[in-house]
N, C-alpha and C positions, 0 to 999 in steps of 0.2 A: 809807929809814933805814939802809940797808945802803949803798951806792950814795951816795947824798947824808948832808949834813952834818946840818942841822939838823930835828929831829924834835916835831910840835907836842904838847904834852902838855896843852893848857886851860888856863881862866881861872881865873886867882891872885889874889882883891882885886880883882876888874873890870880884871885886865891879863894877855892871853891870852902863855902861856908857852911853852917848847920845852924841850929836852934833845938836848945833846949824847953822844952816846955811844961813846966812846973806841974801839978797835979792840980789847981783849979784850974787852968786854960784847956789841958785835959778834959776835965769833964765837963768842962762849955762846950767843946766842939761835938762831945760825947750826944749830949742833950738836947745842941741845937739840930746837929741828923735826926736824931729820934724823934723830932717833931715833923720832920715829912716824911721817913722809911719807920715806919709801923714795926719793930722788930725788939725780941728779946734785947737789955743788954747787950753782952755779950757778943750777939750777931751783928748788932750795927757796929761794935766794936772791929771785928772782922772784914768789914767792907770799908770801915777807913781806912784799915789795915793795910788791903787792893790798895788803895787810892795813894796811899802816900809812898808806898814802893816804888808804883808807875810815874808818881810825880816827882820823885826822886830820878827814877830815871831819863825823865825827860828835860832836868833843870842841868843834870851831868853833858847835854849838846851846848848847853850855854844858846839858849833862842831869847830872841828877842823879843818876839812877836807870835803867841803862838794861839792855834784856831782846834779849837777839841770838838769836831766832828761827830753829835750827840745821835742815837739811832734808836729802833722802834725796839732793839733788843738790853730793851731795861729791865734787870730782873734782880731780884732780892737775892741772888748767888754770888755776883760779885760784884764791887763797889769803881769799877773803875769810871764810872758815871759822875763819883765825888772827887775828882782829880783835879776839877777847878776852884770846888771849895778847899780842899788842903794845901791849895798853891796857892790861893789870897791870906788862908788863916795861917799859914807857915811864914808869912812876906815872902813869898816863893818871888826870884829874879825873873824879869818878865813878866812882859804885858799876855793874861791870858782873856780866849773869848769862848763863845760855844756857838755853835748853830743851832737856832730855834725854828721850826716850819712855822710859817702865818698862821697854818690853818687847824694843827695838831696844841695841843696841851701835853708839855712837859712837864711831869709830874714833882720834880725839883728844881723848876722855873722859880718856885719863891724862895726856895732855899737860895740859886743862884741870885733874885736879888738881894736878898739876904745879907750877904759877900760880894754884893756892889759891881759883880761880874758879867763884862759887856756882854750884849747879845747880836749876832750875827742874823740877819734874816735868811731864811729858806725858802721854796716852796712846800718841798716836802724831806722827810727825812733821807739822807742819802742812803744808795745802795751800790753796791759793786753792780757793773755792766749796764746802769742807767746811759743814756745817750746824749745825757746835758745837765747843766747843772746851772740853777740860778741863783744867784748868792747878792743882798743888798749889803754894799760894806763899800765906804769909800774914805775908811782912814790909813794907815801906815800899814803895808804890804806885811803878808805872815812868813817868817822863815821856820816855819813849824808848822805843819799841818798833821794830827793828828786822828785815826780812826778808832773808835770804839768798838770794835769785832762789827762791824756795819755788816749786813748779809748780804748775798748775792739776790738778783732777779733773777738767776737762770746757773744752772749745775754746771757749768762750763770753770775753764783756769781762766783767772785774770792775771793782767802782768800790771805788777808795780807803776813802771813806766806810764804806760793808757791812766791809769789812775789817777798819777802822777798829773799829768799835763791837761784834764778838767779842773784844777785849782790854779793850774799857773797864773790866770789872768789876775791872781788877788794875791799872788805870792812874790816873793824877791826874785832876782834871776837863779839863784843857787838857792834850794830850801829842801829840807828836809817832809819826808812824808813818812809818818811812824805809822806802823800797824801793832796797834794793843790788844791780839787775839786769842779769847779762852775756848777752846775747843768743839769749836762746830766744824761742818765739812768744806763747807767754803772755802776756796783754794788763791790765794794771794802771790804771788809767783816776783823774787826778785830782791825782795828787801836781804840785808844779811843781820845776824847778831852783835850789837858792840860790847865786845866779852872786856877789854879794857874798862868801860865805863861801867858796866854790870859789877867788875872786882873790884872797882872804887868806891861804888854804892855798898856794897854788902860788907867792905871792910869798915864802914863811917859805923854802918846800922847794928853789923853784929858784934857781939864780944865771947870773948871764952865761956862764960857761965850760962850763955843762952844756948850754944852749941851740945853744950853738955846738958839742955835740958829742951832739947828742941821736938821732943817727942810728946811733952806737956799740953795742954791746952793752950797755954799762955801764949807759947811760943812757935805753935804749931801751925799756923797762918802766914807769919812772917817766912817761916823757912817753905812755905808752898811755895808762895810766891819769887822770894830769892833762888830755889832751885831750876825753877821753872820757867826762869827767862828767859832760857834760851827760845822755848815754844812760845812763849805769849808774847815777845817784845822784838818785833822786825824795824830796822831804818832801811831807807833808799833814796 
């Protein structure tokens, strides 16, 4: 979004849409990050980077209603923690929200209000293999429920499905559950690749000249992430 031109925002009328955004809206969103992630330039550049690939590809399900699953595993390596701020600052389609624990401080809790973006209550942050889940939300059901690499409690494989069906009481009958995972061992079992929606995003986002310069610095972010969705981005 930074780095490249065209940025996808959802479908409009059954016709998937983008947004351009100029070089001062740029360096608004540039400046308002950098006032809670403490970081070179450049780096926080990097982590919207994360952020608006993932949220690209989460705006290509066409959800309605979607719940971004926030976890203890926030780290200055990648930004997919910003996927709520780049889908209100984009007019991302879809209502998005985040889970916040009562009892924890989320360290881009004011950046989320910041960008006016609802908060789901928790007890505490979720984990793969937990045995319950308490969640206060009693508005419009999510057909999107997304994970942030959330970790396991215990070395064992989880399946998608178990996963799955701890959110249903807050979800549609039919909803999706995205795993947004950058390589720890924790083992998620079930979800598949949507390679269709993955070659729709990358054809909006890439062009010829970045290809031919994808080895740059500039450019060298976006194509991590575009190569690499097959590993970090499950649906089920």
């Amino acid at each position: 979004m930074i780095h490249y031109r065209t940025q996808p925002m959802g479908y409009v009328d059954g016709e998937f849409k983008s947004i351009l955004n100029n070089h001062e809206r740029k360096k608004e969103i540039v400046k308002k990050v950098g006032e809670y992630i403490k970081l070179p330039h450049e780096e926080v550049v990097d982590l919207i980077t994360d952020a608006s690939i993932m949220d690209a590809m989460i705006l290509a399900g066409d959800y309605k209603n979607i719940l971004i699953v926030t976890t203890t595993n926030l780290t200055n390596e990648n930004g997919d923690h910003l996927i709520p701020v780049i889908h209100k600052f984009n007019y991302g389609v879809g209502n998005i929200s985040v889970t916040q624990p009562k009892l924890y401080e989320n360290r881009l809790g004011g950046l989320y209000q910041d960008f006016d973006i609802d908060v789901v209550e928790v007890d505490t942050f979720f984990h793969l293999g937990q045995d319950k889940l308490r969640m206060k939300h009693n508005g419009e059901p999510f057909d999107a429920v997304v994970l942030l690499g959330n970790e396991s409690i215990s070395n064992v494989k989880h399946k998608l499905h178990d996963i799955k069906s701890m959110f249903s009481p807050h979800c549609t009958e039919v909803f999706d559950l995205i795993d947004i995972h950058r390589g720890s061992k924790r083992k998620l079992h079930g979800g598949i690749f949507p390679k269709e929606k993955a070659d729709m995003i990358s054809s909006i986002i890439l062009n010829e000249d970045m290809s031919i310069k994808k080895e740059t610095d500039k450019y060298k972010r976006v194509f991590n992430n575009i190569e690499f969705l097959e590993e970090i981005y499950k649906v089920g």
